[in-house]
C-alpha positions in Angstrom: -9.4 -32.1 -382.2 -12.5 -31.9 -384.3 -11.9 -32.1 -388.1 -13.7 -29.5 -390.3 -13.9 -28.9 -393.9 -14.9 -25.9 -395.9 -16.2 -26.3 -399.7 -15.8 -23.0 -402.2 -15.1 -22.1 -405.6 -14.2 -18.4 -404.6 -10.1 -19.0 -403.6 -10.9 -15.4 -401.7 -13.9 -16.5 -399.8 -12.1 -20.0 -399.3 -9.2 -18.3 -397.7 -11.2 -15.8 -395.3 -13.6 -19.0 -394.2 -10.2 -20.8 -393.3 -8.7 -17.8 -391.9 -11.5 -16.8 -389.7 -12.4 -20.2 -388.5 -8.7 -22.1 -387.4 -7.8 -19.0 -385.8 -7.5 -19.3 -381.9 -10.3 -22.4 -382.4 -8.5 -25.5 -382.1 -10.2 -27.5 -384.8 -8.4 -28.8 -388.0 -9.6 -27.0 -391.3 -9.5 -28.5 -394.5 -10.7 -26.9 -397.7 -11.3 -28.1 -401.5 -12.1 -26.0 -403.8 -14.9 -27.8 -405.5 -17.2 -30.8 -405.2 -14.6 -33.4 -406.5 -12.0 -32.3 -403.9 -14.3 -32.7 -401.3 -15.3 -36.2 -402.3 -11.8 -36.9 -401.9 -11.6 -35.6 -398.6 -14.5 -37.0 -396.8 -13.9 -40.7 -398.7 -10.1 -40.4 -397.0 -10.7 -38.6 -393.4 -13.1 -38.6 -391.0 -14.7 -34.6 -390.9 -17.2 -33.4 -388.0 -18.2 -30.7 -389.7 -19.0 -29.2 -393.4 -19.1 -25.7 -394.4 -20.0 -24.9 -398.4 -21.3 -23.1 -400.5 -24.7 -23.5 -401.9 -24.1 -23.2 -405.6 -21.1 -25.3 -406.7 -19.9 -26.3 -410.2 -20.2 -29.4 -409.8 -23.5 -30.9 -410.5 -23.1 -33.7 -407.6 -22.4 -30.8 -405.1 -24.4 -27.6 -404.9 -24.6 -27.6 -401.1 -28.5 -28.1 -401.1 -27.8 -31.0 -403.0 -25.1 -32.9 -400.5 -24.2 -36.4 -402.0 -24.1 -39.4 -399.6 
């Protein structure tokens, strides 16, 4: 099963993104709601795939801007 996390600062817009895509897909979403929380995710899990936003409040994270 393929390991996806979604990135947003919008708690609605987190929640539909989740919704919409672990239903019926068979992958494993994850979600944090900011830069930091992601960090911490993808340090402590392997994820196949990111979905964010592109303006985040933290300065390492704006979705252009992906640290590495």
């Amino acid at each position: 099963m393929k390991n996806i996390l979604v990135v947003d600062d919008d708690p609605d817009y987190l929640k539909l993104l989740r919704t919409m895509i672990s239903s019926g897909s068979g992958y494993l979403v994850f979600s944090a709601n900011n830069g930091v929380e992601a960090d911490l995710l993808l340090e402590s899990m392997e994820i196949d795939l990111v979905v964010t936003d592109v303006y985040m409040p933290y300065e390492r994270w704006t979705g252009i801007a992906f640290p590495t």
